[in-house]
C-alpha positions in Angstrom: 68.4 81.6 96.7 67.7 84.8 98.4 69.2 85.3 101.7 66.2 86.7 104.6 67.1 88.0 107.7 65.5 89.5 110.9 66.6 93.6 111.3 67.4 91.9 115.0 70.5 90.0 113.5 72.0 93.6 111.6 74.2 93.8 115.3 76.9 91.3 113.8 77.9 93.6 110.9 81.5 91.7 110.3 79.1 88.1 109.4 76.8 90.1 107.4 79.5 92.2 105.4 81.2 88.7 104.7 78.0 87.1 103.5 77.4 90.3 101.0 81.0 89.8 99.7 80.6 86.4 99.4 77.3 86.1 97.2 76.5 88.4 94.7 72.5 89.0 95.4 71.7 91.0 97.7 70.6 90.0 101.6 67.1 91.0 102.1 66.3 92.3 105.9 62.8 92.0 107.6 61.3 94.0 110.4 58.4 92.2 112.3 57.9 89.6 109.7 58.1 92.2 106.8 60.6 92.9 103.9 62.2 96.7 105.2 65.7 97.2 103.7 68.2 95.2 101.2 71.8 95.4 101.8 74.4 94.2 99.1 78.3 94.3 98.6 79.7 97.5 96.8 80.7 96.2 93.9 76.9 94.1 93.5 75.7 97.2 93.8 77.6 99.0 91.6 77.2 96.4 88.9 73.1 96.6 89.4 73.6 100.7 88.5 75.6 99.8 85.5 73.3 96.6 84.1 70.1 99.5 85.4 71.8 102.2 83.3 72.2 100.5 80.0 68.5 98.9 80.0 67.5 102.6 80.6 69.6 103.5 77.0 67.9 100.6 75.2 64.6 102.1 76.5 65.6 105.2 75.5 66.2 104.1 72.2 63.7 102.0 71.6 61.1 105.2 72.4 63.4 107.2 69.6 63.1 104.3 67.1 59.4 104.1 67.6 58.9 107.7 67.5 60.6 107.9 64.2 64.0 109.8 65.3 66.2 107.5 63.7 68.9 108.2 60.7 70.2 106.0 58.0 73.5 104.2 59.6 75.8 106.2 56.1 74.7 109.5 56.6 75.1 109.2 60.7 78.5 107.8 60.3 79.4 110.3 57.4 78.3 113.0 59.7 80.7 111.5 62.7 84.0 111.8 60.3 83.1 115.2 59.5 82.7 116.4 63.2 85.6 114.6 64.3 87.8 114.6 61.3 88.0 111.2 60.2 
């Protein structure tokens, strides 16, 4: 479950860096009743940009298979051993 707290409560930063390390969502802060920043741990964070970057390759490739840009799987691998010498 999401963790929601008032902008008021960002003053105890030690609590609030121990909660981040110590759940792997992110804390979600609210200013006057409304959502205004999310703060997470470094390495949630950093996982989020991996998990982000690799859905943006599958999109990617998905577009290229669609679009037609796609070779056989022989003549793409045959071409690999010749660039690199295999």
């Amino acid at each position: 479950m999401p963790q929601i707290i008032p902008i008021k409560e960002l003053k105890n930063t030690s609590e609030i860096s121990e909660w981040c390390h110590k759940s792997d969502e992110p804390i979600y802060i609210t200013k006057n009743g409304y959502g205004d920043m999310v703060i997470m741990s470094m390495e949630t964070y950093e996982s989020t940009m991996r998990r982000v970057s690799v859905y943006k390759d599958i999109e990617l490739s998905e577009k290229q298979a669609q679009s037609g840009q796609v070779k056989e799987a022989r003549s793409a691998l045959a071409g690999m051993r010749t660039k690199y010498g295999l």
